[in-house]
C-alpha positions as YAML, in Angstrom:
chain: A
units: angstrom
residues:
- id: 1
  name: UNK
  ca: [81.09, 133.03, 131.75]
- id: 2
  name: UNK
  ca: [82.71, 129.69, 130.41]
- id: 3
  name: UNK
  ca: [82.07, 129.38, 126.93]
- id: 4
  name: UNK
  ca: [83.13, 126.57, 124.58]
- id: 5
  name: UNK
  ca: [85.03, 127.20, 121.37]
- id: 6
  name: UNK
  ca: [84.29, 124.60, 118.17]
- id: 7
  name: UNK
  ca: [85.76, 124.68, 115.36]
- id: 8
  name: UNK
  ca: [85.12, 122.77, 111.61]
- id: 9
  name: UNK
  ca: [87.97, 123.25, 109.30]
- id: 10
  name: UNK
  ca: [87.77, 120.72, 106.15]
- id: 11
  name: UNK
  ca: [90.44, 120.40, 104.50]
- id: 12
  name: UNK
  ca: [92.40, 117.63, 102.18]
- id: 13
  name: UNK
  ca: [96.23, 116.81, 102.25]
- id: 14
  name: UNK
  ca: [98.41, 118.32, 100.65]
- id: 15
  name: UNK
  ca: [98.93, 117.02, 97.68]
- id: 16
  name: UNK
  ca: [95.66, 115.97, 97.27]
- id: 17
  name: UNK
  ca: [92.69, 117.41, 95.10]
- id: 18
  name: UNK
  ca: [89.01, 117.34, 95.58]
- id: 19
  name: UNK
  ca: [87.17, 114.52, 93.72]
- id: 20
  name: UNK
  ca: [86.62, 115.52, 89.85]
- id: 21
  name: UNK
  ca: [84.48, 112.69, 87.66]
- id: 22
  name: UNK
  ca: [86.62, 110.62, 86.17]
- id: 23
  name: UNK
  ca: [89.70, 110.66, 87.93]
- id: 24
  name: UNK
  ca: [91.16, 107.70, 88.58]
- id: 25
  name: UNK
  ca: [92.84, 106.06, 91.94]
- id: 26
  name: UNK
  ca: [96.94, 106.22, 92.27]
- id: 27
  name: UNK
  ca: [98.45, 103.80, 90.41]
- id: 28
  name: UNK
  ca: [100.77, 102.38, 93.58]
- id: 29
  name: UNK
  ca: [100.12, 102.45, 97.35]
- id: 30
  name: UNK
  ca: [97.13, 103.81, 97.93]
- id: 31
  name: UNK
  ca: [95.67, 107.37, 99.21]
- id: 32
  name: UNK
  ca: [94.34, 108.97, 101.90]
- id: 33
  name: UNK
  ca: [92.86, 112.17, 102.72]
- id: 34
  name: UNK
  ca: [91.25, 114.33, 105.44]
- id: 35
  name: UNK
  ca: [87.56, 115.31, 105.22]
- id: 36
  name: UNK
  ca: [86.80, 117.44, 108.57]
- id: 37
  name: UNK
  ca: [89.27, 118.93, 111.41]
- id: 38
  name: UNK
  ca: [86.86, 119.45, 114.52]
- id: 39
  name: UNK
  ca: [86.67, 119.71, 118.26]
- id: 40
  name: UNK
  ca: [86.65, 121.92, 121.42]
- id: 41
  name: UNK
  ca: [90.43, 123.23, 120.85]
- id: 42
  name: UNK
  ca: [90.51, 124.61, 124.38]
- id: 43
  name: UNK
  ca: [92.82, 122.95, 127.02]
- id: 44
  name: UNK
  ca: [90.98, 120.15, 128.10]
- id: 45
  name: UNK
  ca: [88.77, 119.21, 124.93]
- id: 46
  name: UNK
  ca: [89.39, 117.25, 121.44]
- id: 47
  name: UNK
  ca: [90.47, 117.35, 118.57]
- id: 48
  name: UNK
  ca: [88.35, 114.97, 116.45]
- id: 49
  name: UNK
  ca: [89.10, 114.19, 112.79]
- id: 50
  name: UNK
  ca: [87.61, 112.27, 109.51]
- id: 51
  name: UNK
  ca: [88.47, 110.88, 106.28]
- id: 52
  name: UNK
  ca: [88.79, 107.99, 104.03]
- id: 53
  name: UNK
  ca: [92.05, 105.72, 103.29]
- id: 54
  name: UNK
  ca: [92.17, 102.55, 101.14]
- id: 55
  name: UNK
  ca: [95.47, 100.29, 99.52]
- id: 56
  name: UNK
  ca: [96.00, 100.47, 96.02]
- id: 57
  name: UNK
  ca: [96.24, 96.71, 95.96]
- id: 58
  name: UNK
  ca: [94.23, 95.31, 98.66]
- id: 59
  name: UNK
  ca: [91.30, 97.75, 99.24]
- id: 60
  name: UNK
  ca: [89.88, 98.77, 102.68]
- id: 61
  name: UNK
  ca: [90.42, 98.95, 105.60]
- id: 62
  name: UNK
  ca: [93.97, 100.10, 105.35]
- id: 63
  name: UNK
  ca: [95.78, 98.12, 108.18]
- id: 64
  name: UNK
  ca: [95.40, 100.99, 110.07]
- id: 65
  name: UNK
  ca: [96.01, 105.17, 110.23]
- id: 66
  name: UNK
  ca: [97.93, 106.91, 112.79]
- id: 67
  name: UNK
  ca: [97.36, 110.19, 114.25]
- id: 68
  name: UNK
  ca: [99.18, 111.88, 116.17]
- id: 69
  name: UNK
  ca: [99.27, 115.41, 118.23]
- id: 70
  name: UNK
  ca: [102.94, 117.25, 118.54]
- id: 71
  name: UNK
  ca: [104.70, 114.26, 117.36]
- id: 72
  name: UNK
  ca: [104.10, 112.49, 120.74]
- id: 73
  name: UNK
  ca: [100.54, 112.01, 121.96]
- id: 74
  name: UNK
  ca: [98.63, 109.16, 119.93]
- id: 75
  name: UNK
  ca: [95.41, 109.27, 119.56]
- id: 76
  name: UNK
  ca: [92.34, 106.81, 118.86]
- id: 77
  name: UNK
  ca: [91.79, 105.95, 115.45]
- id: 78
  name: UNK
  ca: [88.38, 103.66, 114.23]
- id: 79
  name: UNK
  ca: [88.64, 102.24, 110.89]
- id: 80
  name: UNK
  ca: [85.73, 100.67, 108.70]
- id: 81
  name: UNK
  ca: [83.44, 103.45, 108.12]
- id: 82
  name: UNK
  ca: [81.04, 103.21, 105.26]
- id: 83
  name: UNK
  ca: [82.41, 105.65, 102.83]
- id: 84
  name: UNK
  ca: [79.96, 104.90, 99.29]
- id: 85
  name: UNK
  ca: [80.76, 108.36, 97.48]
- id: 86
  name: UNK
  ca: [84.89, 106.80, 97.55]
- id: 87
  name: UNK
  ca: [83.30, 103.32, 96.34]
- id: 88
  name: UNK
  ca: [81.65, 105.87, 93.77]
- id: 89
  name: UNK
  ca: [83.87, 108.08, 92.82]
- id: 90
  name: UNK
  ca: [87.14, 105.23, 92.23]
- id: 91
  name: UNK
  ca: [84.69, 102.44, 91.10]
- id: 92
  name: UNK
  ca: [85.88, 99.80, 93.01]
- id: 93
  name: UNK
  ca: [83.44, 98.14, 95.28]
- id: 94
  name: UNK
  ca: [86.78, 97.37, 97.62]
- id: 95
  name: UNK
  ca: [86.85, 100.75, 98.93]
- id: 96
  name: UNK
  ca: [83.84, 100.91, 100.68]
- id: 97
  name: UNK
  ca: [84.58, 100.40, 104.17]
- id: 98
  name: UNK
  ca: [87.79, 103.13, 103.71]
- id: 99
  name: UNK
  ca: [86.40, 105.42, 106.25]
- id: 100
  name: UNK
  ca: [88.06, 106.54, 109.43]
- id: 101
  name: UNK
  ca: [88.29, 108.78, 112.30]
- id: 102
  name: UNK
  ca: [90.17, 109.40, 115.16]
- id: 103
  name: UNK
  ca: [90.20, 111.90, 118.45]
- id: 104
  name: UNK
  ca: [92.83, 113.02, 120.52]
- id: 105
  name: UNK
  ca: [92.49, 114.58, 123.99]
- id: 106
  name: UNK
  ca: [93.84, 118.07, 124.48]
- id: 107
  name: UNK
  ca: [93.67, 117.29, 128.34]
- id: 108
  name: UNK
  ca: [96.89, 118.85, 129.76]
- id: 109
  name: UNK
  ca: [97.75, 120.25, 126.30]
- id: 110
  name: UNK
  ca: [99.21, 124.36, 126.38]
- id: 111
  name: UNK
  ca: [97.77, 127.11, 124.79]
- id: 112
  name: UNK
  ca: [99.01, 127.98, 121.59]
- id: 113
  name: UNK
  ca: [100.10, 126.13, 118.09]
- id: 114
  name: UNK
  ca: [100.15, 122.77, 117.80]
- id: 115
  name: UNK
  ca: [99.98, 120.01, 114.79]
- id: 116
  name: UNK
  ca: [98.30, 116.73, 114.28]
- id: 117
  name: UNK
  ca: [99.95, 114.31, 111.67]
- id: 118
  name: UNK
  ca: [97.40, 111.76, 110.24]
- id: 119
  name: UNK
  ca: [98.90, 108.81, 108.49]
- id: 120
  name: UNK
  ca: [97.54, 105.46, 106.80]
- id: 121
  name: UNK
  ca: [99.36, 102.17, 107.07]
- id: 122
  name: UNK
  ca: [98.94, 99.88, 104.09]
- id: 123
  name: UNK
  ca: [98.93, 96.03, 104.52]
- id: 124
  name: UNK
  ca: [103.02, 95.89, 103.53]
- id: 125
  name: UNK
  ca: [103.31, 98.26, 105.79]
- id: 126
  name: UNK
  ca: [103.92, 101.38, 103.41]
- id: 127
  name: UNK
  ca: [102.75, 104.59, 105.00]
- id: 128
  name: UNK
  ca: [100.50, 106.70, 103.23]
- id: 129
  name: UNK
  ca: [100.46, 110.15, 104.60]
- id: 130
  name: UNK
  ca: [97.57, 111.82, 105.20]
- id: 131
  name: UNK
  ca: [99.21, 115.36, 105.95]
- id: 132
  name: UNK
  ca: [99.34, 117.99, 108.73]
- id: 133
  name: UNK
  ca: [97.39, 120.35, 110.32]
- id: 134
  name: UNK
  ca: [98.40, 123.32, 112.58]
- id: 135
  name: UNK
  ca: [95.36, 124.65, 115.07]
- id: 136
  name: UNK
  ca: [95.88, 126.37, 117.92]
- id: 137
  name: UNK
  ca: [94.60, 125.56, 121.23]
- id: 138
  name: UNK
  ca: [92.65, 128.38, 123.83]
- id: 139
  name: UNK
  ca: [93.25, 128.58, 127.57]
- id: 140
  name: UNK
  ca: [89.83, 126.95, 129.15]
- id: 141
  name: UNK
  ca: [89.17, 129.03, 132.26]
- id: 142
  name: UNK
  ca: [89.07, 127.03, 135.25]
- id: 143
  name: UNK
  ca: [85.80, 125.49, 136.48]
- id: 144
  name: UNK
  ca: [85.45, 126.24, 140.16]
- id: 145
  name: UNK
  ca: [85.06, 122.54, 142.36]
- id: 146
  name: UNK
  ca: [82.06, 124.51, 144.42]
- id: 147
  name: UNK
  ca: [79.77, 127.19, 143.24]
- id: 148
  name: UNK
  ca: [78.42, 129.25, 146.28]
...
């Protein structure tokens, strides 16, 4: 029997604490934090992952967040997503488009521990780390080519 393991984890960077009403934004650079760590964390699945990042000074988009599996593997990250409780909770009308997420492939990855690092860029070029997660990935059994 094959089955498929999914995970949710949602956690924030370190560093960085839940919304509370009337907190304000960082005074310099900017912030960015993780919403949701999810995907099929067997050998051959994803690891997808959400959040929001915006520059102190110019807003969002940031020019752009990195993430990256074991140090080494990039993955895909899409910026722009519609993020109105950030716009909400910081009161600035710039920070609505500071959503983002990103996947990476586990194709080819080992079982066992591994890390993702999620970092924003800001438009001088100032990264804004997002932090690091440890998961660890399941051996997917192999899928015969033929079934009888």
């Amino acid at each position: 029997m094959i089955r498929a393991v999914t995970v949710v984890l949602t956690l924030l960077a370190p560093g960085v604490a839940p919304f509370v009403a009337g907190e304000q934004a960082p005074a310099a650079g900017g912030q960015c934090a993780v919403d949701a760590i999810f995907g099929t964390f067997a050998t051959g699945g994803y690891l997808s992952a959400t959040g929001f990042a915006f520059d102190s000074s110019h807003g969002a988009p940031v020019r752009k967040v990195e993430l990256t599996l074991d140090g080494a593997i990039p993955g895909e990250v899409t910026l722009r997503g519609l993020r109105p409780d950030v716009l909400a909770h910081f009161a600035r009308s710039d920070y609505l488009w500071a959503g983002w997420n990103g996947e990476v492939s586990l194709e080819d990855v080992p079982p066992g521990e591994h890390s993702v690092d999620i970092v924003a860029i800001d438009h001088e070029g100032r990264r804004i780390p997002c932090g690091r997660r440890t998961f660890t990935v399941v051996a997917a059994p192999e899928v015969p080519s033929r079934l009888a």
